[in-house]
mmCIF entry with sequence, helices, sheets and N, C-alpha, C, O atoms, coordinates in Angstrom:
data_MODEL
# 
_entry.id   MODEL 
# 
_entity.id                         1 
_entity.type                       polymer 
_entity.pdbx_number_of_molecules   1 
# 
_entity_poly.entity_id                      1 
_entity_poly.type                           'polypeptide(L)' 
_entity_poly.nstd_linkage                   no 
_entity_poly.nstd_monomer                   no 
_entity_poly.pdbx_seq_one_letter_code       
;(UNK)(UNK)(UNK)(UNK)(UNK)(UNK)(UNK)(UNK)(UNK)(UNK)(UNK)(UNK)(UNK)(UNK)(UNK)(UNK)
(UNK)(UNK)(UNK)(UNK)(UNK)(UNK)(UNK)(UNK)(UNK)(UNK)(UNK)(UNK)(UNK)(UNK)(UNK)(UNK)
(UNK)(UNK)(UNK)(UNK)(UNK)(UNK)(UNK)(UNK)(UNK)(UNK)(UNK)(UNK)(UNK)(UNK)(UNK)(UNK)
(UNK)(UNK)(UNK)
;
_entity_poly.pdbx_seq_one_letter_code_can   XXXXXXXXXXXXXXXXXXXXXXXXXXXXXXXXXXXXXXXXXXXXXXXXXXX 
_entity_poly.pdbx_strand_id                 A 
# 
loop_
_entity_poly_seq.entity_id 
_entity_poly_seq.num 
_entity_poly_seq.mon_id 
_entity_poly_seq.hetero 
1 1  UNK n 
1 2  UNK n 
1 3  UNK n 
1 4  UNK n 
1 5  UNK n 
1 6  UNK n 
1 7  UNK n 
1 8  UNK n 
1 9  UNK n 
1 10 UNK n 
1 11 UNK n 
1 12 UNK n 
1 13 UNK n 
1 14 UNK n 
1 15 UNK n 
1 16 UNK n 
1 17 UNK n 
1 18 UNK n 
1 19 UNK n 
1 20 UNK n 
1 21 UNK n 
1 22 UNK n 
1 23 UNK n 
1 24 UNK n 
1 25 UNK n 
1 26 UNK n 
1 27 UNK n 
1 28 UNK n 
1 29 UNK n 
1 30 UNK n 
1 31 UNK n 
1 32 UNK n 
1 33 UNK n 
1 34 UNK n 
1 35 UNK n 
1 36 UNK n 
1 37 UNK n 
1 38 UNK n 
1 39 UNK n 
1 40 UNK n 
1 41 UNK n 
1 42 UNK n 
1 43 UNK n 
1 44 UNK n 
1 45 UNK n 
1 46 UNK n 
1 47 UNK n 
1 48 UNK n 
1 49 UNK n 
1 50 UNK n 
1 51 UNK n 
# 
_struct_asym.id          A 
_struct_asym.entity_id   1 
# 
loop_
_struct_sheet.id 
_struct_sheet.type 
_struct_sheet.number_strands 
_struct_sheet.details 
AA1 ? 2 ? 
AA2 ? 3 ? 
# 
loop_
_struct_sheet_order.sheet_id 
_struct_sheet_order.range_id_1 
_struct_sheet_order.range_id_2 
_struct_sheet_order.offset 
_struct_sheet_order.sense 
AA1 1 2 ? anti-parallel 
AA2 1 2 ? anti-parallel 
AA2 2 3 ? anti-parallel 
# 
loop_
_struct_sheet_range.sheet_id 
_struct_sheet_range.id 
_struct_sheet_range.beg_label_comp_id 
_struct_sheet_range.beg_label_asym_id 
_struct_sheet_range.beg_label_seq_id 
_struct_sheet_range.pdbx_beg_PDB_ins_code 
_struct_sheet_range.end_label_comp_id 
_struct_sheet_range.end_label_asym_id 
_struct_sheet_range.end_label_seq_id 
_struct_sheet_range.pdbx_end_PDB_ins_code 
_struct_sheet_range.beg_auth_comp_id 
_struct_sheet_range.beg_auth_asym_id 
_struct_sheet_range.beg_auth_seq_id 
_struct_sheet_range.end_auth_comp_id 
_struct_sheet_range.end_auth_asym_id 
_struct_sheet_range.end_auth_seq_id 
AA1 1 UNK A 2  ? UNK A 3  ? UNK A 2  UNK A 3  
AA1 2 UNK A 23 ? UNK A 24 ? UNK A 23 UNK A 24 
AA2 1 UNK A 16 ? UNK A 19 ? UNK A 16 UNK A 19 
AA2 2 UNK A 8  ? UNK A 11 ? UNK A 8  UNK A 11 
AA2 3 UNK A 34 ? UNK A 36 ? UNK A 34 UNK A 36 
# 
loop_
_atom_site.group_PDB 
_atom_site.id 
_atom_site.type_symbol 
_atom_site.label_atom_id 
_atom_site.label_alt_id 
_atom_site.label_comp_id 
_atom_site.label_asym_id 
_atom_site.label_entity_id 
_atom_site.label_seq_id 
_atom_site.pdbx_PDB_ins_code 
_atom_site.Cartn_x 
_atom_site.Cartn_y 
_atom_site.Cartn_z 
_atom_site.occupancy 
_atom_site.B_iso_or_equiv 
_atom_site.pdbx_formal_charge 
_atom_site.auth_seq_id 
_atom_site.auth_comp_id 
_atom_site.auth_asym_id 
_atom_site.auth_atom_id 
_atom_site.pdbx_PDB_model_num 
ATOM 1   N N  . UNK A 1 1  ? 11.487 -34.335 -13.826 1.00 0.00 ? 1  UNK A N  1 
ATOM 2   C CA . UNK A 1 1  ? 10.924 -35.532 -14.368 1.00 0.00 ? 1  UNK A CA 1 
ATOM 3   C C  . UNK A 1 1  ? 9.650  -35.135 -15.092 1.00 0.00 ? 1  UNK A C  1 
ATOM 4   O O  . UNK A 1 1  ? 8.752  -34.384 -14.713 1.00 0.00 ? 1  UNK A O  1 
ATOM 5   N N  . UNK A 1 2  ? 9.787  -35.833 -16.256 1.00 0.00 ? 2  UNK A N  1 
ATOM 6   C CA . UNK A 1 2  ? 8.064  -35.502 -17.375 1.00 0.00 ? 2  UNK A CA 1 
ATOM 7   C C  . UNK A 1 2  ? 7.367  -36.638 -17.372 1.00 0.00 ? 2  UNK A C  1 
ATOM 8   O O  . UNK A 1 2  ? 7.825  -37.568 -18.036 1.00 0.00 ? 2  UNK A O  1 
ATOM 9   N N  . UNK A 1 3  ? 6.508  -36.770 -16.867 1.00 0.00 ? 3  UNK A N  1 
ATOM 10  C CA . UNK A 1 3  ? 5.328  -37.770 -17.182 1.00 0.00 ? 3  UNK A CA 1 
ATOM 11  C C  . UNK A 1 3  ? 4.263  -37.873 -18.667 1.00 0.00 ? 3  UNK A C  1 
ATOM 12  O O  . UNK A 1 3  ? 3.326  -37.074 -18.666 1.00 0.00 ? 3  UNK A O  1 
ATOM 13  N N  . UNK A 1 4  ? 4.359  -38.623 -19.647 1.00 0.00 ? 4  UNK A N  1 
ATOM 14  C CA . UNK A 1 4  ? 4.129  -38.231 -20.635 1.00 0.00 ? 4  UNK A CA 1 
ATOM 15  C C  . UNK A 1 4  ? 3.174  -39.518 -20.899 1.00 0.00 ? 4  UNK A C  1 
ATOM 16  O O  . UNK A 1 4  ? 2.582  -39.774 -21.947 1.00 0.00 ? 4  UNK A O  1 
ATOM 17  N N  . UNK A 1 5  ? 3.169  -40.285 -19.658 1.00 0.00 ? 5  UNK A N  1 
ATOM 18  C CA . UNK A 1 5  ? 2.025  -41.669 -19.920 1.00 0.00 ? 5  UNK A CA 1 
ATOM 19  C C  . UNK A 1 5  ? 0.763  -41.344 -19.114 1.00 0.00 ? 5  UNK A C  1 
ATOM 20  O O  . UNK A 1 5  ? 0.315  -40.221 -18.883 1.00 0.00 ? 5  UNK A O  1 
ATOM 21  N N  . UNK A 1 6  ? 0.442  -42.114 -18.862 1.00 0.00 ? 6  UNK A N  1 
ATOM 22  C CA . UNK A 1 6  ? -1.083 -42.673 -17.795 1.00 0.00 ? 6  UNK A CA 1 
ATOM 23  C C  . UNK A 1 6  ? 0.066  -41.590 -16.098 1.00 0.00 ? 6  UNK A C  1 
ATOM 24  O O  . UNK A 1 6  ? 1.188  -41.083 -16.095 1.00 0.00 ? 6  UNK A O  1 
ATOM 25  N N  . UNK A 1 7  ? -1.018 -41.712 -14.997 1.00 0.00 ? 7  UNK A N  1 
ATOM 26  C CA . UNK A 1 7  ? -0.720 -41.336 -14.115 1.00 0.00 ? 7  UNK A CA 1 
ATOM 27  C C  . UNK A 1 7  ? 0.707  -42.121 -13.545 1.00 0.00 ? 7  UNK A C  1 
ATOM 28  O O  . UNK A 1 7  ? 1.083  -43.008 -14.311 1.00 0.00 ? 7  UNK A O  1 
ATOM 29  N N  . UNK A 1 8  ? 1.496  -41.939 -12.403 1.00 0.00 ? 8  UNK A N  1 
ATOM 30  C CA . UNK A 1 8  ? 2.782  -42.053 -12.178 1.00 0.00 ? 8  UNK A CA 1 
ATOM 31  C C  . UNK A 1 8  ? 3.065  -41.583 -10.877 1.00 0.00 ? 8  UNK A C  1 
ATOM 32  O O  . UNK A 1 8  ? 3.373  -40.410 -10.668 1.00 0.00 ? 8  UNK A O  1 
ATOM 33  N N  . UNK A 1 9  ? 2.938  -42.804 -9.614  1.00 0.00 ? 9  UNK A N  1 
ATOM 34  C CA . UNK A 1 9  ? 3.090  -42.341 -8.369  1.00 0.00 ? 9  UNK A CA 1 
ATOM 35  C C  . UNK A 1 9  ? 4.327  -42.668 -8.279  1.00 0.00 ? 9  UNK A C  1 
ATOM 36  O O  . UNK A 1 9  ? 4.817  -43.681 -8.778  1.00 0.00 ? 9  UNK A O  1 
ATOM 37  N N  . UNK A 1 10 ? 5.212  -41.400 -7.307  1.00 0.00 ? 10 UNK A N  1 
ATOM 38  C CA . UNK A 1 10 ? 7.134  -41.133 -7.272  1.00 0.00 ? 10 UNK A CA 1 
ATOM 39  C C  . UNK A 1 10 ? 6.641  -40.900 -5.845  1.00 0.00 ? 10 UNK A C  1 
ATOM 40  O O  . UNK A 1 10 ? 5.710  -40.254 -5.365  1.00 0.00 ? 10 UNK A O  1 
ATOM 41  N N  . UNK A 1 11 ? 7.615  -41.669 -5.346  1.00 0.00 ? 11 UNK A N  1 
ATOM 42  C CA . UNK A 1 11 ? 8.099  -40.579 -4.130  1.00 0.00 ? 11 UNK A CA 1 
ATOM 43  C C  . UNK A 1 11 ? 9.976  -40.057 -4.216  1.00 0.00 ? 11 UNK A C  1 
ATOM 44  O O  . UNK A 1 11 ? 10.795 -40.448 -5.048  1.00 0.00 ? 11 UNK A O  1 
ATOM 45  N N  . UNK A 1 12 ? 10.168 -39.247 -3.256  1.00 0.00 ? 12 UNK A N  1 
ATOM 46  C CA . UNK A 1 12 ? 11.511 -38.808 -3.316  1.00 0.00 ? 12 UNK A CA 1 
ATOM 47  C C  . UNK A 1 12 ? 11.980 -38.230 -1.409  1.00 0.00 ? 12 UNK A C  1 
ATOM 48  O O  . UNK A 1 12 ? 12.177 -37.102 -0.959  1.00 0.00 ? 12 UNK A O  1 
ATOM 49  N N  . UNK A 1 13 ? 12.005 -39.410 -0.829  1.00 0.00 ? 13 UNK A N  1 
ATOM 50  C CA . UNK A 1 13 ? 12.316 -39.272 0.502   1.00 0.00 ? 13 UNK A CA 1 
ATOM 51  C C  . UNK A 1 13 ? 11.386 -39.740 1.094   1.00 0.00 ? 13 UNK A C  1 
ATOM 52  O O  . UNK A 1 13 ? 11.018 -40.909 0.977   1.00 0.00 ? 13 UNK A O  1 
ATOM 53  N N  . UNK A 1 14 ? 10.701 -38.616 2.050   1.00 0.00 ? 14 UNK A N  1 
ATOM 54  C CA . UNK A 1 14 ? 8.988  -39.343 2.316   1.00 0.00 ? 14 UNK A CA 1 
ATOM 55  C C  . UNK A 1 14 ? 8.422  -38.464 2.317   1.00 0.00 ? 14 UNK A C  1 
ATOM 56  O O  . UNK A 1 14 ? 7.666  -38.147 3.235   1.00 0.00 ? 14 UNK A O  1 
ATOM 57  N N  . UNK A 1 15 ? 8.716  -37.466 0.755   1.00 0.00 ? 15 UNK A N  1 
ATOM 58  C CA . UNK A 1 15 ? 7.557  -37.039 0.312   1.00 0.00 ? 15 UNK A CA 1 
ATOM 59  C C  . UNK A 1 15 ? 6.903  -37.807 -1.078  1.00 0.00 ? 15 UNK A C  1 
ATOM 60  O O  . UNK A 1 15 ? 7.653  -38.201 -1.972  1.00 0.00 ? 15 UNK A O  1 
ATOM 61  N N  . UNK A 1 16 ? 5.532  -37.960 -1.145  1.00 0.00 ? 16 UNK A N  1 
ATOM 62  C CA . UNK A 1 16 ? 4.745  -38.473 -2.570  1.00 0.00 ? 16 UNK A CA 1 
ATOM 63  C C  . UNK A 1 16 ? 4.384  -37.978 -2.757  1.00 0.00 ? 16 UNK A C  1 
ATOM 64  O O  . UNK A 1 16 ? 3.800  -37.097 -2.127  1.00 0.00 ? 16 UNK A O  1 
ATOM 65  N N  . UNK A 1 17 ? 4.543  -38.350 -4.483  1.00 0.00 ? 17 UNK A N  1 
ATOM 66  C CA . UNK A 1 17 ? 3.673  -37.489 -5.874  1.00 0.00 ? 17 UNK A CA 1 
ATOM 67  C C  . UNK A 1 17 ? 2.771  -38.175 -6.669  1.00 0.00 ? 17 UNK A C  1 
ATOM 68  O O  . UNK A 1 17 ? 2.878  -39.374 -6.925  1.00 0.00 ? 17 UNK A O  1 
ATOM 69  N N  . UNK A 1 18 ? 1.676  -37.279 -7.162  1.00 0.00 ? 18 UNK A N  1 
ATOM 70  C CA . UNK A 1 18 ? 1.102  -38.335 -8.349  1.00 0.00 ? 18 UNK A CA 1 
ATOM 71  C C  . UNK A 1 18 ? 1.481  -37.716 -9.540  1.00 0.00 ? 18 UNK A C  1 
ATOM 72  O O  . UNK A 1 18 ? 0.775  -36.716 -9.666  1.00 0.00 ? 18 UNK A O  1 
ATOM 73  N N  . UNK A 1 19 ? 2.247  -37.827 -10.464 1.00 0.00 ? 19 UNK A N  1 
ATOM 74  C CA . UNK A 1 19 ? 2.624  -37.134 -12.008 1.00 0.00 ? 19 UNK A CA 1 
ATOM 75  C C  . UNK A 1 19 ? 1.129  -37.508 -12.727 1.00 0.00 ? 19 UNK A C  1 
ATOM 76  O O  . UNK A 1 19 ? 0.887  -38.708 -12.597 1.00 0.00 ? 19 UNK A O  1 
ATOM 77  N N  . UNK A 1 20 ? 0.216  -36.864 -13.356 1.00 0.00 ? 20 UNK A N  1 
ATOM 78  C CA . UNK A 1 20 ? -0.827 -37.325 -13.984 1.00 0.00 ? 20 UNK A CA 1 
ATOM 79  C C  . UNK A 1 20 ? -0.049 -36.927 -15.521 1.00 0.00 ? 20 UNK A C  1 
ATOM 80  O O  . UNK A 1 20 ? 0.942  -36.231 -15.743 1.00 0.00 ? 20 UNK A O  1 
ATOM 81  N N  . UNK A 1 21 ? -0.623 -37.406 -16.106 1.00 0.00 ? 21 UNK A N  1 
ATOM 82  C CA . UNK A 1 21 ? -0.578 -37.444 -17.322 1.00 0.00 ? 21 UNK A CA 1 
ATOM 83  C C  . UNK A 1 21 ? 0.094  -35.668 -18.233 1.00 0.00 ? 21 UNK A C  1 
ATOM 84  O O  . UNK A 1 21 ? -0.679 -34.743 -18.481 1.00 0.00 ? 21 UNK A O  1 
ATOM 85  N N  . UNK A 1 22 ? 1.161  -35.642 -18.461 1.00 0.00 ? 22 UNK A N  1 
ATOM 86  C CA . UNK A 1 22 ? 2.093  -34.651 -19.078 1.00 0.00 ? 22 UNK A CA 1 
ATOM 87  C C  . UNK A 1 22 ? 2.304  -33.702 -17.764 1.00 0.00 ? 22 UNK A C  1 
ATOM 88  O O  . UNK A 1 22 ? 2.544  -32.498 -17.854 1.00 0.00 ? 22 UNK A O  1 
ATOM 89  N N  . UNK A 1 23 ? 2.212  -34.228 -16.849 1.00 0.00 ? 23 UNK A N  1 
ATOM 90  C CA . UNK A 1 23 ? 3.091  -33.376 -15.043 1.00 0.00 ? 23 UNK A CA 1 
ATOM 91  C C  . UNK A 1 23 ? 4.485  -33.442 -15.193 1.00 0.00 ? 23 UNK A C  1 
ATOM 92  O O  . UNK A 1 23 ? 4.961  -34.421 -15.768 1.00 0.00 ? 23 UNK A O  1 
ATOM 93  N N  . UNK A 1 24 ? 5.258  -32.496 -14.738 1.00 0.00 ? 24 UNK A N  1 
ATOM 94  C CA . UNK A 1 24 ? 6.580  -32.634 -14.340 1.00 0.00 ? 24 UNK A CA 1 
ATOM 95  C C  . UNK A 1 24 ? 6.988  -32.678 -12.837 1.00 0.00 ? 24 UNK A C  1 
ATOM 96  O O  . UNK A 1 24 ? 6.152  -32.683 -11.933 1.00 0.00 ? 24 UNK A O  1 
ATOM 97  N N  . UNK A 1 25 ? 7.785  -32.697 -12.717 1.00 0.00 ? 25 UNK A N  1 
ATOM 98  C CA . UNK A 1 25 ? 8.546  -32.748 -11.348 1.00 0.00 ? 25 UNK A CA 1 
ATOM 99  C C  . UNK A 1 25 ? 10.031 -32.335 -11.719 1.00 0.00 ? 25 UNK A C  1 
ATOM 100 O O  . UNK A 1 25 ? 10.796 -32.915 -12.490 1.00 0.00 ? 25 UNK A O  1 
ATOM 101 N N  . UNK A 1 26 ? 10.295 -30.915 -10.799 1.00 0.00 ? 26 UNK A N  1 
ATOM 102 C CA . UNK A 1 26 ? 11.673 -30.616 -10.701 1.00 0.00 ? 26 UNK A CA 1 
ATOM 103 C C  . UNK A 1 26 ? 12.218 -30.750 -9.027  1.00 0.00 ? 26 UNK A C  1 
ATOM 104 O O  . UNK A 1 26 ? 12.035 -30.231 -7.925  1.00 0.00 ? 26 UNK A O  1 
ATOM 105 N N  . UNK A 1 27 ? 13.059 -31.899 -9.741  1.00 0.00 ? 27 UNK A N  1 
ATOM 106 C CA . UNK A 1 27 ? 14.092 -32.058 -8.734  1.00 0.00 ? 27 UNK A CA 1 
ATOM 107 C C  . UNK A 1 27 ? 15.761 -31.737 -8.782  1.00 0.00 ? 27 UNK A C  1 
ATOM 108 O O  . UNK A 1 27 ? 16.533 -32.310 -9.551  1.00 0.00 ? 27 UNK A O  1 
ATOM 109 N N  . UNK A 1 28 ? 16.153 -30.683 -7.781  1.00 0.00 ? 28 UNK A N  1 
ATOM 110 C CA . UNK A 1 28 ? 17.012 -30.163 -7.931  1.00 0.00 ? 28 UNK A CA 1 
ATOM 111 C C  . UNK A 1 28 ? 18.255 -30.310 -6.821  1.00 0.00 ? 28 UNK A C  1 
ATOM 112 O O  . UNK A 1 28 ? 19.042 -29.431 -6.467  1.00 0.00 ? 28 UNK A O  1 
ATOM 113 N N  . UNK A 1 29 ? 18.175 -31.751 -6.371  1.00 0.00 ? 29 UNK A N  1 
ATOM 114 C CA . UNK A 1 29 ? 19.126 -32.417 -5.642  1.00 0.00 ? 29 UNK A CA 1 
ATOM 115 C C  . UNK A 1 29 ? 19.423 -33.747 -5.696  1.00 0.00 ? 29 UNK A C  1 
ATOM 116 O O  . UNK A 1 29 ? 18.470 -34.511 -5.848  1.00 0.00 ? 29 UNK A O  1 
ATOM 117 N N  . UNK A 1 30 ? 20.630 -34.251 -5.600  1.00 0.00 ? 30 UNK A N  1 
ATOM 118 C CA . UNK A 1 30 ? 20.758 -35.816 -5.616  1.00 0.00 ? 30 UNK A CA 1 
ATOM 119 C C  . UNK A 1 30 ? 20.013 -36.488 -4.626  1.00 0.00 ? 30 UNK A C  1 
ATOM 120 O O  . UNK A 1 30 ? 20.256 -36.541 -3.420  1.00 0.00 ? 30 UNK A O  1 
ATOM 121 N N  . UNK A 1 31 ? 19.008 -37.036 -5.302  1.00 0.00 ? 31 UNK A N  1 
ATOM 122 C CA . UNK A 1 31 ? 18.188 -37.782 -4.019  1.00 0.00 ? 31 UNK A CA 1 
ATOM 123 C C  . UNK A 1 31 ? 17.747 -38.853 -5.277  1.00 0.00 ? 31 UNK A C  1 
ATOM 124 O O  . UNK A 1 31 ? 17.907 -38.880 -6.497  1.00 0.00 ? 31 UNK A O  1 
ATOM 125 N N  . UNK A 1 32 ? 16.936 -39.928 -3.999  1.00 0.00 ? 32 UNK A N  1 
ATOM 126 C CA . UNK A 1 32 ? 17.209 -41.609 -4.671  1.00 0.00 ? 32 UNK A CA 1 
ATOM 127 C C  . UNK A 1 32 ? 15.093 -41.030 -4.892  1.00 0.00 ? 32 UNK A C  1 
ATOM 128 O O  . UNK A 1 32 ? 14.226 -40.574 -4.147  1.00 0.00 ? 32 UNK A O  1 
ATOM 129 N N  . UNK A 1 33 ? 15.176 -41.365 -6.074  1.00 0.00 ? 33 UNK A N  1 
ATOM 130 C CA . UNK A 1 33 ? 13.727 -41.411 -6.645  1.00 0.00 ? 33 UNK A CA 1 
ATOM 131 C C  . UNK A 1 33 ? 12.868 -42.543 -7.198  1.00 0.00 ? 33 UNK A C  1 
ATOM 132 O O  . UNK A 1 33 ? 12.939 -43.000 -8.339  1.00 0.00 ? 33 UNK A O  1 
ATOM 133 N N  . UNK A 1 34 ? 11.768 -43.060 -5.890  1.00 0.00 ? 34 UNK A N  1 
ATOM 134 C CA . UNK A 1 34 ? 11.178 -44.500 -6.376  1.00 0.00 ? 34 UNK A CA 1 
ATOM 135 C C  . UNK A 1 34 ? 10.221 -44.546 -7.100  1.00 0.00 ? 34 UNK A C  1 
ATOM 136 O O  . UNK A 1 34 ? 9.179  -43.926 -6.885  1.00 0.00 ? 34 UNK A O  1 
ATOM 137 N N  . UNK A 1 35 ? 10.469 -45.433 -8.262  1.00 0.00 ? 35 UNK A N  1 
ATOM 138 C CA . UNK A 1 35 ? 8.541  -45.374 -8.750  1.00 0.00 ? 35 UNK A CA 1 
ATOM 139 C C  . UNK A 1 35 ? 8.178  -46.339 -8.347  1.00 0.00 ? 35 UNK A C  1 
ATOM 140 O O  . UNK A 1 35 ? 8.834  -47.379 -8.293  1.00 0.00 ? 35 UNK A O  1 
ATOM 141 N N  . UNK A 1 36 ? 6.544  -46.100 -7.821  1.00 0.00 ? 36 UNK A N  1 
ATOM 142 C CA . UNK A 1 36 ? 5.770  -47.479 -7.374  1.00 0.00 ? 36 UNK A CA 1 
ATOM 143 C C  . UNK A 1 36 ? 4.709  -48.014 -8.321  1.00 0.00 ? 36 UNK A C  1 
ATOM 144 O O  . UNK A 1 36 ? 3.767  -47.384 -8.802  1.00 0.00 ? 36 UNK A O  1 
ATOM 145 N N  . UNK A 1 37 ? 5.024  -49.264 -8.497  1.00 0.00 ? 37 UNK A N  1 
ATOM 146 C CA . UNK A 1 37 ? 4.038  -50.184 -8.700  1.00 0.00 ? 37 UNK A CA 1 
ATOM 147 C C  . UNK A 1 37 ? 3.616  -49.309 -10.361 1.00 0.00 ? 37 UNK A C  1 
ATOM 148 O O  . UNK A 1 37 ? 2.594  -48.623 -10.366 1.00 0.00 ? 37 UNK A O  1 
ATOM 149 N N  . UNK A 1 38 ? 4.389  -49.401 -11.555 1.00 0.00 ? 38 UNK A N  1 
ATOM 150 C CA . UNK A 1 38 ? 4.132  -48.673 -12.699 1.00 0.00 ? 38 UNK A CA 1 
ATOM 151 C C  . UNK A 1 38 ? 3.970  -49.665 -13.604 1.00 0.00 ? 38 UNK A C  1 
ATOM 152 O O  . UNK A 1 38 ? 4.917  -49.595 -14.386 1.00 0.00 ? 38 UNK A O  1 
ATOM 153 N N  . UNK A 1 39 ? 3.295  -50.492 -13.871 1.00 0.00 ? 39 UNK A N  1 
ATOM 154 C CA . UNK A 1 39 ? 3.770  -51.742 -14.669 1.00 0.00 ? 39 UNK A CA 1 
ATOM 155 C C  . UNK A 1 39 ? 3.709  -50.951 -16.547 1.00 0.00 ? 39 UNK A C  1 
ATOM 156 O O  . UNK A 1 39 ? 2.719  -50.355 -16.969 1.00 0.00 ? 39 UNK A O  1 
ATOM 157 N N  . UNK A 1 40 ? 4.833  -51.143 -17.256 1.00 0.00 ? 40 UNK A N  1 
ATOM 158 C CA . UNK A 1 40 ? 4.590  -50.327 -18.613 1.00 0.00 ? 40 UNK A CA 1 
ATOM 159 C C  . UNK A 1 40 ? 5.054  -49.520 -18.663 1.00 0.00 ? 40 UNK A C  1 
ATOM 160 O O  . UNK A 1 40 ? 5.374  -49.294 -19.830 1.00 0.00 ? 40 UNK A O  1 
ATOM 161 N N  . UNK A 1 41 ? 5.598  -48.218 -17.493 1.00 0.00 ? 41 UNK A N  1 
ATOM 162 C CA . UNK A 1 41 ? 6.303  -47.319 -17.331 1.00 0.00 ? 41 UNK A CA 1 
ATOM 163 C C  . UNK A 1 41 ? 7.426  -47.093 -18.469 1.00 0.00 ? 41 UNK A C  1 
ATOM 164 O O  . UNK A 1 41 ? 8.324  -47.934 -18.495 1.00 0.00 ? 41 UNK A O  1 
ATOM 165 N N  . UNK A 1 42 ? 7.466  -46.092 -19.368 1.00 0.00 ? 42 UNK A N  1 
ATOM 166 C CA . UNK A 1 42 ? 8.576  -45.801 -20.138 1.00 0.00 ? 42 UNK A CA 1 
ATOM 167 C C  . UNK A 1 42 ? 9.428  -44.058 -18.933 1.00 0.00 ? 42 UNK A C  1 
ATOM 168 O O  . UNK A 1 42 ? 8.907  -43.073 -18.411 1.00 0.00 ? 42 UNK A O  1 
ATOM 169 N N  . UNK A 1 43 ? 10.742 -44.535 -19.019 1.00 0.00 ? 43 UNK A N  1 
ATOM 170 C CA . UNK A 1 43 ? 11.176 -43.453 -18.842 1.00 0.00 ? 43 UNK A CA 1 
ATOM 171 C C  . UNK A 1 43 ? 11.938 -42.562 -19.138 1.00 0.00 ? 43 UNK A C  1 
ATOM 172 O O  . UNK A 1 43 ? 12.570 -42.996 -20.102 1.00 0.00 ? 43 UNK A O  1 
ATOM 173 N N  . UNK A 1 44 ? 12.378 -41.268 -18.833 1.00 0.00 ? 44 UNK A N  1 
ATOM 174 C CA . UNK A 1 44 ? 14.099 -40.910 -19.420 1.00 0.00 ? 44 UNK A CA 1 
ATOM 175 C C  . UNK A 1 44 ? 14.235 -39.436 -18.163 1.00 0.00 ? 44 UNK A C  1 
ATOM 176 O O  . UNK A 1 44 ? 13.453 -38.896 -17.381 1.00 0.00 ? 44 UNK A O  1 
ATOM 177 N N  . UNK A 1 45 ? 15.155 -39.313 -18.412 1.00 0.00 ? 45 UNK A N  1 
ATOM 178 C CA . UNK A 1 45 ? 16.381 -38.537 -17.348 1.00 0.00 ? 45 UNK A CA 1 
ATOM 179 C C  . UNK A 1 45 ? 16.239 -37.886 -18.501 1.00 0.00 ? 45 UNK A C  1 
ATOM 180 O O  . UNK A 1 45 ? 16.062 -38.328 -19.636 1.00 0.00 ? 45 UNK A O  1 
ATOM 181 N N  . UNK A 1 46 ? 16.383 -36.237 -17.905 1.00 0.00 ? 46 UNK A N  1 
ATOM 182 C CA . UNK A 1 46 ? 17.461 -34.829 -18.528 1.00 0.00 ? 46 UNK A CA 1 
ATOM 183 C C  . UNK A 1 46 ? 17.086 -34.549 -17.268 1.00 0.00 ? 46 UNK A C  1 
ATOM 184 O O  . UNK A 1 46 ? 16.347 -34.697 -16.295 1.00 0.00 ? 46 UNK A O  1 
ATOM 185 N N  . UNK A 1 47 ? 18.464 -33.821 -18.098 1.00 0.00 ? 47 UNK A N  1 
ATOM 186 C CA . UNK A 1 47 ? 19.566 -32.985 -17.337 1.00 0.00 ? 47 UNK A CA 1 
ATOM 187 C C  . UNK A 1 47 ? 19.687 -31.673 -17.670 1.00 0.00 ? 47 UNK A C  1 
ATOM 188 O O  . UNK A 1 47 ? 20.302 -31.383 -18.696 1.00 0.00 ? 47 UNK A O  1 
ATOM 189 N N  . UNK A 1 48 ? 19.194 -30.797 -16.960 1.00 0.00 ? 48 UNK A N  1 
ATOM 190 C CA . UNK A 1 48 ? 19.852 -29.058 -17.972 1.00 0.00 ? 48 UNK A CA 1 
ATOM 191 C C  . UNK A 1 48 ? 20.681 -28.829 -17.291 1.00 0.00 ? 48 UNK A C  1 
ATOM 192 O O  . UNK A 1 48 ? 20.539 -29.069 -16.092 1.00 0.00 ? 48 UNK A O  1 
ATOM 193 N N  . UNK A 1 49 ? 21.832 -28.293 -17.763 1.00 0.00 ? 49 UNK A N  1 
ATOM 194 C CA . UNK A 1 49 ? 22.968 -27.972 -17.562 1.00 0.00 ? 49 UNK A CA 1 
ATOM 195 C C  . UNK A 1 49 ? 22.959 -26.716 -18.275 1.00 0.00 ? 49 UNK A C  1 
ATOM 196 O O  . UNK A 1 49 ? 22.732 -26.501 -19.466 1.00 0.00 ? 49 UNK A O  1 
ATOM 197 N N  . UNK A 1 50 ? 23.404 -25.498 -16.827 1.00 0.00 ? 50 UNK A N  1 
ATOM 198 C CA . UNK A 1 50 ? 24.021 -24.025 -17.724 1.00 0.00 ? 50 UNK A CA 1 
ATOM 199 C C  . UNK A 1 50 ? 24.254 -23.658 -18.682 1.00 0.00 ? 50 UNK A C  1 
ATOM 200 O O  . UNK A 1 50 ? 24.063 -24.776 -19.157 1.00 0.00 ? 50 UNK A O  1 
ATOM 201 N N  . UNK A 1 51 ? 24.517 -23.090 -19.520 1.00 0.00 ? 51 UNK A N  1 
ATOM 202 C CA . UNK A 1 51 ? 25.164 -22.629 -20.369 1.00 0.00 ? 51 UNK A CA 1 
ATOM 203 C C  . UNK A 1 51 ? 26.084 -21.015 -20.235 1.00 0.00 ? 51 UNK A C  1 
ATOM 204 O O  . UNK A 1 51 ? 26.748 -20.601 -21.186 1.00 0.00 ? 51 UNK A O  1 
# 
């Protein structure tokens, strides 16, 4: 996940993150990922896939 706005609190189980401003987060399992309380939040998904 790329954070490319204002800061961006995720959690992913019951661990939390703060994404600040251009942070990533690699997550490399199917797990359910919440954002809290983002009002304005733009987002997007990739995916890398092998080659």
């Amino acid at each position: 996940m790329f954070n490319a706005g204002p800061a961006l609190r995720v959690s992913i189980g019951d661990q939390r993150y703060l994404l600040e401003h251009y942070d990533s987060l690699l997550v490399d399992e199917a797990v359910a990922l919440v954002i809290q309380d983002s009002p304005g939040a733009r987002l997007a998904r990739i995916t890398l896939v092998p080659l």
